[in-house]
C-alpha positions as CSV (number, residue, x, y, z in Angstrom):
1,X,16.0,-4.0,-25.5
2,X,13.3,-2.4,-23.5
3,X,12.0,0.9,-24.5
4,X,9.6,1.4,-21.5
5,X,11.6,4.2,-19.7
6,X,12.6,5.9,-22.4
7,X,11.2,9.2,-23.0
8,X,8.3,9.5,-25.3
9,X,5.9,11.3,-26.5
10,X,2.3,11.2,-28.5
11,X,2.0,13.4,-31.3
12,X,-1.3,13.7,-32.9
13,X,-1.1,17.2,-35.0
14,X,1.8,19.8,-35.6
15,X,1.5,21.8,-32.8
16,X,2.6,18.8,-30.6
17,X,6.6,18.9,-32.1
18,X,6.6,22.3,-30.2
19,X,6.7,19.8,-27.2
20,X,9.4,17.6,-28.2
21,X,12.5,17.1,-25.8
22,X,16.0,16.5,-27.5
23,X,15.9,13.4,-24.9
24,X,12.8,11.8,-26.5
25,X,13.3,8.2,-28.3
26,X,9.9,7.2,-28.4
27,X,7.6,8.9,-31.2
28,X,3.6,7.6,-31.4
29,X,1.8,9.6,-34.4
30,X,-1.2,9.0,-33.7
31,X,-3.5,10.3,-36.3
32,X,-1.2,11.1,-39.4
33,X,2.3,11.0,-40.7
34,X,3.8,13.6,-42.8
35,X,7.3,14.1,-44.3
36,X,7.3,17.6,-42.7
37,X,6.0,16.5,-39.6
38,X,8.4,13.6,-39.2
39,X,11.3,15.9,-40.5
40,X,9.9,18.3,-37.3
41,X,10.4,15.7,-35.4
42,X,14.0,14.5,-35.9
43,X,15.0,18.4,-36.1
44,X,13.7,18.9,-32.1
45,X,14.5,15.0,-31.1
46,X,17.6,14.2,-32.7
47,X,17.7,10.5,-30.1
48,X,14.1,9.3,-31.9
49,X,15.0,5.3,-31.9
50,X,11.3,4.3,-32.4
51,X,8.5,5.7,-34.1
52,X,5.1,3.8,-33.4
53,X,2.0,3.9,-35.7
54,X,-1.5,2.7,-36.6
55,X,-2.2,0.4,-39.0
56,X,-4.1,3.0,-40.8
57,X,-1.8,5.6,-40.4
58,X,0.8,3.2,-41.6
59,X,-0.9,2.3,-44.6
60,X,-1.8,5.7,-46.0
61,X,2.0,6.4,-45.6
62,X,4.0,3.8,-46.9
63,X,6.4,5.9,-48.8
64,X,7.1,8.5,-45.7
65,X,7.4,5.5,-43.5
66,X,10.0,3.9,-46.5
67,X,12.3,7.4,-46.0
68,X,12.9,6.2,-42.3
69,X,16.2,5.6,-41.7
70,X,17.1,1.9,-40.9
71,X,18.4,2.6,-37.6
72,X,14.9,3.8,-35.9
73,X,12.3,0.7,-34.8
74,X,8.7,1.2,-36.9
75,X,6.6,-0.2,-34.9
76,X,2.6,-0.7,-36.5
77,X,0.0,-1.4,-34.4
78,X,-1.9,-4.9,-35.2
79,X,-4.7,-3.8,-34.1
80,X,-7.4,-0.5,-34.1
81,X,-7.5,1.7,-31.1
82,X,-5.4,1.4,-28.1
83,X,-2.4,-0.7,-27.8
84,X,-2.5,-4.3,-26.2
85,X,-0.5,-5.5,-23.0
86,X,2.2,-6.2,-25.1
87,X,2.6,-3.5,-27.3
88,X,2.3,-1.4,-23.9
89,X,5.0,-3.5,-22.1
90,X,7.5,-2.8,-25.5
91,X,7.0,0.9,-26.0
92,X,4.7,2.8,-23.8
């Protein structure tokens, strides 16, 4: 499935989820994940199917991330920084 016209958003501190569309499906945290912040998030954006992360943001939330329901893509980034080609072409 491609995910590149979806709706998405980037969401790097709280005041961001004030943005959120009901119609998003694409969630990048960018900095940090939260249990508030990613129960924020399905509250406003009840269609989420992916939710994208950095590998360090990834690691220092392993148990939030584990609290995902199964039926929303995680995607972690491989690498630091910006996303490659590919990882552009999948969900950005």
């Amino acid at each position: 499935m491609n995910y590149k016209h979806c709706q998405r958003i980037v969401i790097s501190s709280y005041s961001d989820v004030r943005n959120l569309s009901p119609d998003v499906s694409v969630v990048h945290f960018r900095k940090f994940i939260s249990e508030k912040l990613l129960t924020n998030v399905f509250k406003k954006s009840p269609r989420v199917k992916i939710i994208c992360l950095s590998k360090y943001a990834a690691k220092r939330s392993k148990q939030i991330i584990s609290k995902i329901p199964k039926k929303i893509v995680v995607i972690i980034s491989k690498e630091k920084g910006r996303p490659s080609s590919i990882e552009k072409n999948f969900y950005m």
